[in-house]
C-alpha positions in Angstrom: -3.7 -29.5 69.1 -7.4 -29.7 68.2 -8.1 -28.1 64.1 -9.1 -23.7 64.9 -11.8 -22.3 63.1 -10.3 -19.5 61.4 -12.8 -16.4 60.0 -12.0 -14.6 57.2 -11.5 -11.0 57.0 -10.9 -8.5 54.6 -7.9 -5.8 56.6 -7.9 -3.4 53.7 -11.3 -2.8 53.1 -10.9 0.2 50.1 -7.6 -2.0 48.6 -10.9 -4.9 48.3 -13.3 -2.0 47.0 -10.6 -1.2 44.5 -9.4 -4.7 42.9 -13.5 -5.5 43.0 -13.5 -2.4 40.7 -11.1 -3.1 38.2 -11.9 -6.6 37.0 -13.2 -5.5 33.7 -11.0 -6.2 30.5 -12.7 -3.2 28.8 -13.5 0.2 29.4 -16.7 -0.7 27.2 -17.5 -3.6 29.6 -17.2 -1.1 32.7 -19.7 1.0 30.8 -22.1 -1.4 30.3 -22.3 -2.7 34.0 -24.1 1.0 34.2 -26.4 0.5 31.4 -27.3 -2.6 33.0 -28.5 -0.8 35.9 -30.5 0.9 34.5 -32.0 -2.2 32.6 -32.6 -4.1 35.8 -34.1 -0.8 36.7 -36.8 -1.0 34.1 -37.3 -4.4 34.7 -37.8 -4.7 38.4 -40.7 -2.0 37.8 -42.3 -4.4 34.7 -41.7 -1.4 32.1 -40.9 -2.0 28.8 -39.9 0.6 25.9 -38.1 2.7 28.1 -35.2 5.0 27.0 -31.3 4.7 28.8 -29.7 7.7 27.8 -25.6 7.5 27.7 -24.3 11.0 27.4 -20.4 10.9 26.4 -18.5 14.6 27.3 -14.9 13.9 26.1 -14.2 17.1 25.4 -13.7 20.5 27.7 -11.7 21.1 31.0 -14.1 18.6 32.6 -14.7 15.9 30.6 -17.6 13.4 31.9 -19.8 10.3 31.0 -23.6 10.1 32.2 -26.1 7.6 32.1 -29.4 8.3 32.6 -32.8 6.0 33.5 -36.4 7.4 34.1 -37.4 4.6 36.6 -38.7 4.8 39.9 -35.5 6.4 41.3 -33.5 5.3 45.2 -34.7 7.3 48.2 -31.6 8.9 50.6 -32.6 5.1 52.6 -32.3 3.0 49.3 -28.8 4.7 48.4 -27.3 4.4 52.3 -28.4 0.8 51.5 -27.0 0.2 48.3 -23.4 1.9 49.9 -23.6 -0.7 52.5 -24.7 -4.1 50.9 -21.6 -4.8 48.4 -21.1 -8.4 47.7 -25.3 -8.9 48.6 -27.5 -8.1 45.8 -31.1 -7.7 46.6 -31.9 -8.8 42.6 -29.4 -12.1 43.2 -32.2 -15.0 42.0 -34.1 -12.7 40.1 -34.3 -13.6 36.0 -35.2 -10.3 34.9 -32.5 -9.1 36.2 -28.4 -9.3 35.4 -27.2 -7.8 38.4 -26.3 -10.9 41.3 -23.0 -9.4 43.0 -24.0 -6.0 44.1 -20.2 -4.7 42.9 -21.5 -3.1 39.4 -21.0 0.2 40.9 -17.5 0.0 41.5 -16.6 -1.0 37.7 -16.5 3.3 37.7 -12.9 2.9 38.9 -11.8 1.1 35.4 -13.2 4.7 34.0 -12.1 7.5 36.5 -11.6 8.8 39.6 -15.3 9.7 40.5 -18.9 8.6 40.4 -22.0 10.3 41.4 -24.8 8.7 41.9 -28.2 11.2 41.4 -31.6 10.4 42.0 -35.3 11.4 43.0 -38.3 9.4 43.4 -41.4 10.0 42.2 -43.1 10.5 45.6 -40.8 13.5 46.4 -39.2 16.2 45.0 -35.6 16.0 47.1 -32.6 14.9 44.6 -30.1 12.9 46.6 -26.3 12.2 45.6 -23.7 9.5 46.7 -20.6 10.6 45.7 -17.8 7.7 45.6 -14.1 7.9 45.1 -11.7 5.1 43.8 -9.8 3.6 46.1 -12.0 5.0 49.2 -14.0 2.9 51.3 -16.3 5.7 52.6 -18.7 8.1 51.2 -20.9 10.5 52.0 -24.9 10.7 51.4 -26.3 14.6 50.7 -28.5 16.6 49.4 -28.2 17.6 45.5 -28.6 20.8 45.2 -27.1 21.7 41.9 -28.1 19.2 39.3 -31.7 18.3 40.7 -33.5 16.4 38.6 -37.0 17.1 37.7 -38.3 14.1 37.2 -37.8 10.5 38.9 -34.7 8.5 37.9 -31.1 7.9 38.1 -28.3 9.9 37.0 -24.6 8.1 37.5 -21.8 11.4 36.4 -18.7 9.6 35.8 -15.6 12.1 35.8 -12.2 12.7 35.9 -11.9 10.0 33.3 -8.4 8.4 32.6 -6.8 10.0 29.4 -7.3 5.9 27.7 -10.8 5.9 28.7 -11.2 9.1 26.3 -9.8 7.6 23.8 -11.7 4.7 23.6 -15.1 5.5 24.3 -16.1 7.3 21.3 -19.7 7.0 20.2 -19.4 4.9 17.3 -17.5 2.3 19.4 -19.9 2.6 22.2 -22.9 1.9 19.9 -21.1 -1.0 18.3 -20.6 -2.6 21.6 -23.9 -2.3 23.2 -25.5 -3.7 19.7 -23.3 -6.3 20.0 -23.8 -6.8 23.9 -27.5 -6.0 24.4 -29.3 -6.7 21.1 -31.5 -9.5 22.3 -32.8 -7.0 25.1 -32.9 -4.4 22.2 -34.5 -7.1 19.9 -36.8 -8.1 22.6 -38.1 -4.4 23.3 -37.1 -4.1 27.0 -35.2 -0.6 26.4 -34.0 1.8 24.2 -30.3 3.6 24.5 -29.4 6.6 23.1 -26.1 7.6 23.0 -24.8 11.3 22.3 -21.9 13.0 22.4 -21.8 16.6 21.6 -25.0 17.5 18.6 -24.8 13.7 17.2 -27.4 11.3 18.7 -27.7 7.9 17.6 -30.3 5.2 18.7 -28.7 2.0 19.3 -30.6 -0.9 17.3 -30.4 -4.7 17.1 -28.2 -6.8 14.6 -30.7 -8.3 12.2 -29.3 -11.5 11.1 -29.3 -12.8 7.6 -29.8 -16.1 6.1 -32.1 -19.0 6.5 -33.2 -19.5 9.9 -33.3 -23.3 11.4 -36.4 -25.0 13.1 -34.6 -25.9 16.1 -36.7 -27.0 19.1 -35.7 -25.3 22.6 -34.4 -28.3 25.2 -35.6 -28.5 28.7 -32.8 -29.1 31.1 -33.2 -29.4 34.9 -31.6 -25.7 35.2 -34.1 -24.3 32.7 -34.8 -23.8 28.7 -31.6 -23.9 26.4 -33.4 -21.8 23.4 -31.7 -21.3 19.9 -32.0 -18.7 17.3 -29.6 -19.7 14.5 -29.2 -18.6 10.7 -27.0 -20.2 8.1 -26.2 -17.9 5.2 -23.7 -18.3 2.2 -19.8 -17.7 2.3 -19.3 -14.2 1.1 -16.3 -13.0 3.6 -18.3 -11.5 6.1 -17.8 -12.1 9.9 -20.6 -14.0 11.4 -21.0 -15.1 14.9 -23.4 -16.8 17.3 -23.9 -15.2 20.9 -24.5 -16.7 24.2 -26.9 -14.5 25.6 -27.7 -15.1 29.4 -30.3 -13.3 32.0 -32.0 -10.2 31.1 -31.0 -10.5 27.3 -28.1 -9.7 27.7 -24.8 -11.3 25.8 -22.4 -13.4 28.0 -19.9 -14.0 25.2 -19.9 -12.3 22.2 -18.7 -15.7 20.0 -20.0 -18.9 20.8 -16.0 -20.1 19.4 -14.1 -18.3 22.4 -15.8 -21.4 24.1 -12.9 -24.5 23.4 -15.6 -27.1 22.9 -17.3 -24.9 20.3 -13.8 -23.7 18.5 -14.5 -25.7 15.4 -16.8 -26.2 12.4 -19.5 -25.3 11.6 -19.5 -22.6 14.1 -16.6 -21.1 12.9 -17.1 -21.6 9.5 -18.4 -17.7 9.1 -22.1 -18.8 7.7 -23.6 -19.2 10.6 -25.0 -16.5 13.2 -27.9 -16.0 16.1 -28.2 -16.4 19.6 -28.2 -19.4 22.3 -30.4 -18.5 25.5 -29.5 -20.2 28.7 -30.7 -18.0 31.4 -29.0 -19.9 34.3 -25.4 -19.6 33.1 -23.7 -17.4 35.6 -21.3 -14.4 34.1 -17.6 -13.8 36.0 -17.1 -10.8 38.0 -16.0 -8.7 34.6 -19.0 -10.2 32.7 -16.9 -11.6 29.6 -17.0 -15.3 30.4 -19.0 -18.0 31.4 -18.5 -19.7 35.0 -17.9 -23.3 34.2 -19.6 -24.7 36.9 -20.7 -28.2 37.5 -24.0 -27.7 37.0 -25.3 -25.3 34.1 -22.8 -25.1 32.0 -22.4 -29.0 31.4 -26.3 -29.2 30.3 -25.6 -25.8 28.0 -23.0 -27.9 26.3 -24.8 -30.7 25.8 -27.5 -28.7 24.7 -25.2 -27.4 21.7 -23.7 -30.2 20.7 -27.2 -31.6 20.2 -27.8 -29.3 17.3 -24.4 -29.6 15.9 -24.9 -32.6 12.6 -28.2 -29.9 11.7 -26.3 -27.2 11.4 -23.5 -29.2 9.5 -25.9 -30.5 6.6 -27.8 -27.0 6.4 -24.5 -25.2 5.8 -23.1 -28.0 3.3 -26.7 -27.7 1.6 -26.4 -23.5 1.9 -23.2 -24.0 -0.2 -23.9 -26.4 -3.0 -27.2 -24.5 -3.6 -24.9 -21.5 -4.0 -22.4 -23.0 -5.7 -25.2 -24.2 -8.4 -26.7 -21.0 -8.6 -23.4 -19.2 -9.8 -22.1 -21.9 -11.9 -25.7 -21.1 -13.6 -25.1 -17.5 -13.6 -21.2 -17.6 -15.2 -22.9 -20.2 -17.9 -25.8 -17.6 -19.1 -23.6 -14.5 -18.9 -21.0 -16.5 -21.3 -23.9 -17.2 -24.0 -25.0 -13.8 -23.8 -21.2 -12.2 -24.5 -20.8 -14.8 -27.3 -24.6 -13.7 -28.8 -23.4 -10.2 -28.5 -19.9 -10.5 -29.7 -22.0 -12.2 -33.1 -24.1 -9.8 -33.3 -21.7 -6.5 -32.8 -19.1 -8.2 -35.8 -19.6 -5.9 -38.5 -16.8 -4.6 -40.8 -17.3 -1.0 -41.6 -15.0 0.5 -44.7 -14.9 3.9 -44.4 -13.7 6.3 -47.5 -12.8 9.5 -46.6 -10.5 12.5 -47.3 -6.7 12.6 -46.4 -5.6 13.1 -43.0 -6.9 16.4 -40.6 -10.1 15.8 -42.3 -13.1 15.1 -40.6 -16.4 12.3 -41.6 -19.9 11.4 -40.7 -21.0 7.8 -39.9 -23.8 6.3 -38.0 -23.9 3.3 -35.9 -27.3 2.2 -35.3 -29.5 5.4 -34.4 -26.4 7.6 -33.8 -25.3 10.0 -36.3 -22.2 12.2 -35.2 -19.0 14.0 -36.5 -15.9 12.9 -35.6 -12.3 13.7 -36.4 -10.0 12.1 -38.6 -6.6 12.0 -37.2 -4.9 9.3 -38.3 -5.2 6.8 -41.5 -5.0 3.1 -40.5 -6.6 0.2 -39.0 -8.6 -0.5 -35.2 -10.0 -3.2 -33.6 -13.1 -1.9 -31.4 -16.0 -2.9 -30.1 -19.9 -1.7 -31.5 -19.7 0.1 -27.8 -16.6 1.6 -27.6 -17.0 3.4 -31.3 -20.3 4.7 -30.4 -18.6 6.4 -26.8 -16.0 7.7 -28.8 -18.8 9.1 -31.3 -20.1 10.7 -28.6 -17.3 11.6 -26.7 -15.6 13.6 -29.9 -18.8 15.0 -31.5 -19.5 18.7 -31.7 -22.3 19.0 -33.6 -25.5 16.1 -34.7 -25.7 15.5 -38.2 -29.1 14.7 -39.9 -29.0 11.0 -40.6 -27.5 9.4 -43.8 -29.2 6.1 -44.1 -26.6 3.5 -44.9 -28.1 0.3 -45.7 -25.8 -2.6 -43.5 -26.0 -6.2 -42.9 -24.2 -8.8 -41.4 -20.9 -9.8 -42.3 -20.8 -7.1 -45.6 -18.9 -4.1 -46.1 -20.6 -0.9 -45.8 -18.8 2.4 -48.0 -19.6 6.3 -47.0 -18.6 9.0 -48.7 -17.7 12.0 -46.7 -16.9 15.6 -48.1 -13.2 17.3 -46.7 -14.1 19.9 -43.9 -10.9 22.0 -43.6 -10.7 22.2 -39.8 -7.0 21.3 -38.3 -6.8 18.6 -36.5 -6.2 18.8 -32.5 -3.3 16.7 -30.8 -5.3 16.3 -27.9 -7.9 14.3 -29.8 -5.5 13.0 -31.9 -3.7 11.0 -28.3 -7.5 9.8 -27.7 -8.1 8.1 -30.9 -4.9 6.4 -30.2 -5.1 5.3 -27.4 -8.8 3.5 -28.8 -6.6 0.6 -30.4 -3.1 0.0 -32.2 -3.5 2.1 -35.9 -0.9 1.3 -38.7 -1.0 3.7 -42.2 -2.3 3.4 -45.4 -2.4 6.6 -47.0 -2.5 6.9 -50.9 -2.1 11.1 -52.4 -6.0 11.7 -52.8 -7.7 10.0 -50.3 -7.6 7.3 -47.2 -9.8 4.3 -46.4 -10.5 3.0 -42.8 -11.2 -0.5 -41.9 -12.9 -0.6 -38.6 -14.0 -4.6 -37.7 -16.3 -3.5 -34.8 
C-alpha cells in the first residue's frame, strides 16, 4: 500500500487547553507569565517607566490576585482575537517582546479556577471582559459593567485560587522572585512593579551586584550578541549567582550552574555574580529552562566557555589579595593588644580597712567608691576595674592625686565608712576573678596586677 498522509488533530480540545496550562513548576512562574504581559504591553507601545501593579487578596471569603498595566488596552475585536489564536502569537519574532507561544494566558489554571481578563482602550470608554475557566475550551466575550475601568489598560482577576497557591504567594516571596526574575528589565528601566497585599506596598527593585566588575567584550555570533555582565567578589559565605537573561530582560535561568556544562568552578565557586544576555535563546513552555537547540544554544556555550580562564585568574587574584589583606589586619591588631597589655600592667597595693569597709581609688581620670567585700588577691584588666568602678559607684569623689608609674607600687590610704556590706555586690566582685584571704586583726591589703 502506498505511505497515507496522516493530519494531526487535537480530539479533546479543553483536555489540550488544560495540560498547555499547567506546565509551570511554580505558582510564582505562573504569575510571572502575567507580569510579562503586561511587560510586552509596555514594550510593543515603546513606553518606558511604566508601573505593573500585582495586587495579592489572600484573605476574605473571596480571595483573588490582580495584575494591572496602564497600556493601550485590547478592544472587544483584540480580545475575540486573542481567545482564538492560541499556539500563534502575533509578538512571535519580536525582541522586545517575551511572549512567542500565545498560551501565557492559560498558566491561570496552575493558580485557580478563573481568570478575567478586563480592559478599555483609550479611544473608548466601554470596559470589556473575557472570562475563562480551567479546563473549558469556550468563553464568552461581554460587556463589564461592574469593575469598569477608568482609564485604558488591562486588568487580569485571578480567583478561586487553590488553597497551595495561598500559601505560597505571599508578598515577600513574590517580590523576591520577580527581583530575581526581572531585574535586568528592572535594572534597564522598562517597568516598575508594585506589589501589595492588604496596607503593605513594596516597589520591587533590581539586585545590585557587588564586587569588581570584568572588562569582558560582548561576542558576535551568527544568532546575535552574547553580552556579559560579571562581578567577582571575595568568599564570605554568601550565595552568589550568575543569570541567563534572555528576550525582553527577562531571566531564563536563574543560575548559570543548573546548566551541566557550567556546573563547575569558577561559576560555582560563590564569588562570582552578573548576568549573560543572549537574546535568541528560546525559553520551554514553563519558562525555567533553556531549549537546547542546534543552533543558539551551541554558540551561547561557546560564548561562555570563552570567558572562563578570565574569570578563573580574577577570582584566584580576588582571594590572595584578601587573603593578604587579613593576614595584615590579624598582624597589626596582635601588636596593638601586646602595646596595650604593656601599657595597662600596673600593680596597684591597696591598704584599707577590714572587711564591709568601703575605699576610694582612681584609675586614670576616674575617681569612685567602691565596696570592699572581700580581702584577697584579682587578676583584672585596666578595663574591667574601671567598669566595675563604675558599675558599683554611688557617689563621685573629688580626686586624690596618686602619683603612679610603670611597674611601681602605688599605696592609698582609705578611712573605714561603716556601711554593711551587700551580698549582691559581694557575688559581683566575685565573680571579677578568683580572690584568696589575707586578713590580719587591724587592717587588709589588696594586690590588684591590672
Amino acid at each position: 500500500m502506498p505511505p497515507e498522509k496522516v493530519r494531526l488533530r487535537i480530539r479533546n480540545l479543553a483536555k489540550a487547553v488544560l495540560v498547555s496550562g499547567q506546565a509551570y513548576q511554580d505558582p510564582k512562574d505562573a504569575l510571572n507569565e502575567f507580569v510579562s504581559n503586561a511587560a510586552d504591553e509596555y514594550a510593543e507601545a515603546y513606553r518606558t517607566g511604566e508601573r505593573i501593579r500585582v495586587v495579592l487578596r489572600r484573605k476574605g471569603r473571596y480571595p483573588a490576585i490582580i495584575v494591572d498595566d496602564v497600556g493601550r488596552g485590547m478592544s472587544r475585536d483584540r480580545l475575540r482575537e486573542v481567545a482564538q489564536s492560541l499556539f500563534e502569537s502575533s509578538k512571535a519574532g519580536d525582541s522586545k517582546t517575551l511572549g512567542e507561544k500565545a498560551i501565557g494566558m492559560l498558566a491561570f489554571q496552575q493558580l485557580g479556577q478563573r481568570c478575567d481578563l478586563v480592559s478599555r482602550t483609550a479611544d473608548s470608554s466601554e470596559t470589556w471582559t473575557l472570562p475563562l475557566e480551567r479546563g473549558k475550551a469556550t468563553a464568552i466575550l461581554e460587556q463589564e459593567r461592574r469593575r469598569m475601568r477608568q482609564v485604558p489598560g488591562t486588568s487580569v482577576y485571578l480567583s478561586d485560587l487553590d488553597p497551595d497557591v495561598l500559601r505560597v504567594l505571599t508578598q515577600r516571596k513574590v517580590v523576591d522572585y520577580l527581583r530575581s526574575r526581572r531585574g535586568p528589565g528592572l535594572a534597564r528601566g522598562d517597568y516598575e512593579i508594585e506589589v501589595i497585599e492588604g496596607s503593605s506596598s513594596e516597589i520591587v527593585l533590581p539586585e545590585r551586584p557587588d564586587g569588581v566588575r570584568l572588562t569582558v567584550p560582548s561576542r558576535n555570533t551568527l544568532w546575535g550578541r552574547v553580552e556579559f555582565a560579571i562581578y567577582v567578589a571575595p568568599s564570605d559565605g554568601k550565595r552568589r549567582r550568575v543569570a541567563v537573561v534572555g528576550r525582553a530582560g527577562t531571566s531564563v535561568v536563574d543560575d548559570l550552574t543548573e546548566l551541566d556544562e557550567f556546573d563547575c568552578a569558577p561559576w560555582n565557586s560563590d564569588q562570582v555574580s552578573g548576568q549573560v544576555i543572549f537574546e535568541s535563546l528560546q525559553q520551554s513552555a514553563g519558562r525555567r529552562a533553556i531549549l537546547r537547540d542546534r543552533e543558539a544554544f551551541p554558540l551561547f556555550v561557546e560564548a561562555v566557555k570563552a570567558i572562563e580562564p578570565a574569570v578563573s585568574r580574577t577570582v584566584e587574584r580576588v582571594s590572595k589579595d584578601v587573603d593578604a589583606q587579613t593576614a595584615d589586619r590579624l598582624s597589626d591588631q596582635s601588636a596593638a593588644y601586646s602595646d596595650e597589655s604593656s601599657r595597662n600592667s600596673r600593680i596597684w597595693t591597696i591598704q584599707c580597712s577590714p572587711l564591709g569597709a568601703r575605699f576610694r581609688v582612681r584609675v586614670a581620670s576616674l575617681t569612685a567608691t567602691l565596696p570592699l567585700q572581700t580581702v584577697g588577691m584579682a587578676s583584672v584588666r585596666a578595663s574591667h576595674l574601671r567598669a566595675l568602678m563604675m558599675r558599683f559607684s554611688r557617689q563621685m569623689v573629688p580626686p586624690q592625686e596618686i602619683a603612679t608609674s610603670k611597674g611601681q607600687d602605688q599605696t592609698l590610704e582609705a578611712p573605714v565608712v561603716s556601711r554593711p556590706s551587700c551580698p549582691t555586690r559581694t557575688r559581683r566582685m566575685r565573680a571579677a576573678g578568683s580572690m584568696t584571704t589575707r586578713a590580719s586583726s587591724s587592717s587588709t591589703k589588696h594586690t590588684l596586677t591590672i
